[in-house]
N, C-alpha and C positions, 0 to 999 in steps of 0.2 A: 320412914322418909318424911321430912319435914315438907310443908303444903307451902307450895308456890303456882303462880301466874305467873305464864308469859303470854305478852301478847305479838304478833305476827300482822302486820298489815301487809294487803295483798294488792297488785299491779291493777286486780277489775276494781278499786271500789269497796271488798270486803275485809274482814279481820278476825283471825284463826286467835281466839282463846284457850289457851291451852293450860287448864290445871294439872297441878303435880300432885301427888300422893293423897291420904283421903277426908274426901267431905263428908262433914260429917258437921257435928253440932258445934261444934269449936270452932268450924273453917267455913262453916256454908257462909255466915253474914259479909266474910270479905268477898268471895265469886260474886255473891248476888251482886254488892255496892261495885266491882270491876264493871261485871256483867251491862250492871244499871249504866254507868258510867261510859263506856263505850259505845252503848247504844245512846248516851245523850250529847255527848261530845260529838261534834263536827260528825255528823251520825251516818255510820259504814252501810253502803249500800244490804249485806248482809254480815252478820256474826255465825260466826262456825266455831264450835265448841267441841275442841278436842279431846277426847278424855280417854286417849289411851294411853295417858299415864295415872289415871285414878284405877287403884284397887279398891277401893269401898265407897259407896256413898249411901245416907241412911235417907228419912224422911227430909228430912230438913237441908240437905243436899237437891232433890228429887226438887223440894218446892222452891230453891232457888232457880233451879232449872227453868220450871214452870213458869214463875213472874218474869223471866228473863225472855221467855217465849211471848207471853204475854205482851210486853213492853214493846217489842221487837213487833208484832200483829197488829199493836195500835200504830205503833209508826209508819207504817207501812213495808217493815225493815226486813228481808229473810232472815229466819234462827233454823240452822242446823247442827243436831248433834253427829260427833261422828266418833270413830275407833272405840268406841263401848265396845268390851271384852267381858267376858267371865264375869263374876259375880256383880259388876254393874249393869252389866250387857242383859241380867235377869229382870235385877229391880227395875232397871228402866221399863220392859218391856211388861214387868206388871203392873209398872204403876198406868199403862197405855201410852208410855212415848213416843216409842218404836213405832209404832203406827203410822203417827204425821211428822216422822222427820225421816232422813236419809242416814240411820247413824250406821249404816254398814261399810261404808264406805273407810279403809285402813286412811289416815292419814296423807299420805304421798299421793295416793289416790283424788282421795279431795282434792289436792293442791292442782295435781293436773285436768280434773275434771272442771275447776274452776276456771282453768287455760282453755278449756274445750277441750283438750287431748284426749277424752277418755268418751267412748260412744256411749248412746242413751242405755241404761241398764246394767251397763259391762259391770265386771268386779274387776 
């Protein structure tokens, strides 16, 4: 599957990044510069980084993430990951992502939790 970005601007404020297929050492530098980029442009109350369409992501995927989180903390900006599945859904969570972000959340999910539709904790 060839790697793509879409991006989704949402009705609060935020903006659902949504990579396609995997990052990895070829593909990380374009997310990060999206990434970077959406967080500097007319800057979205929060970015929500959807990755259940990524099947792999390596180190240098991982540290996109990370600066992207980063960036988004000095701004004052929310970074959440979300639909992490299977083999990213691990690395993430050993590199200690999983930790400080909501990435359990499936996609549709997100979107309506971002409406408020979705009660505190629900799945």
């Amino acid at each position: 599957m060839p790697f793509d970005i879409t991006l989704a601007p949402s009705s609060c404020g935020s903006v659902i990044v949504a990579p396609r297929g995997d990052i990895d050492i070829a593909t990380a530098s374009r997310l990060r510069t999206e990434l970077a980029a959406t967080l500097t442009r007319q800057p979205p109350r929060a970015v929500i980084c959807d990755l259940s369409g990524v099947e792999f992501i390596d180190a240098v995927g991982v540290s996109a993430l990370v600066a992207a989180g980063q960036r988004a903390e000095g701004g004052c900006r929310g970074f959440t990951l979300a639909g992490a599945r299977g083999r990213v859904r691990r690395t993430l969570r050993l590199a200690g992502l999983l930790a400080t972000t909501t990435s359990s959340y499936p996609p549709q999910r997100l979107r309506r939790a971002e409406r408020g539709d979705t009660p505190q904790g629900g799945r």
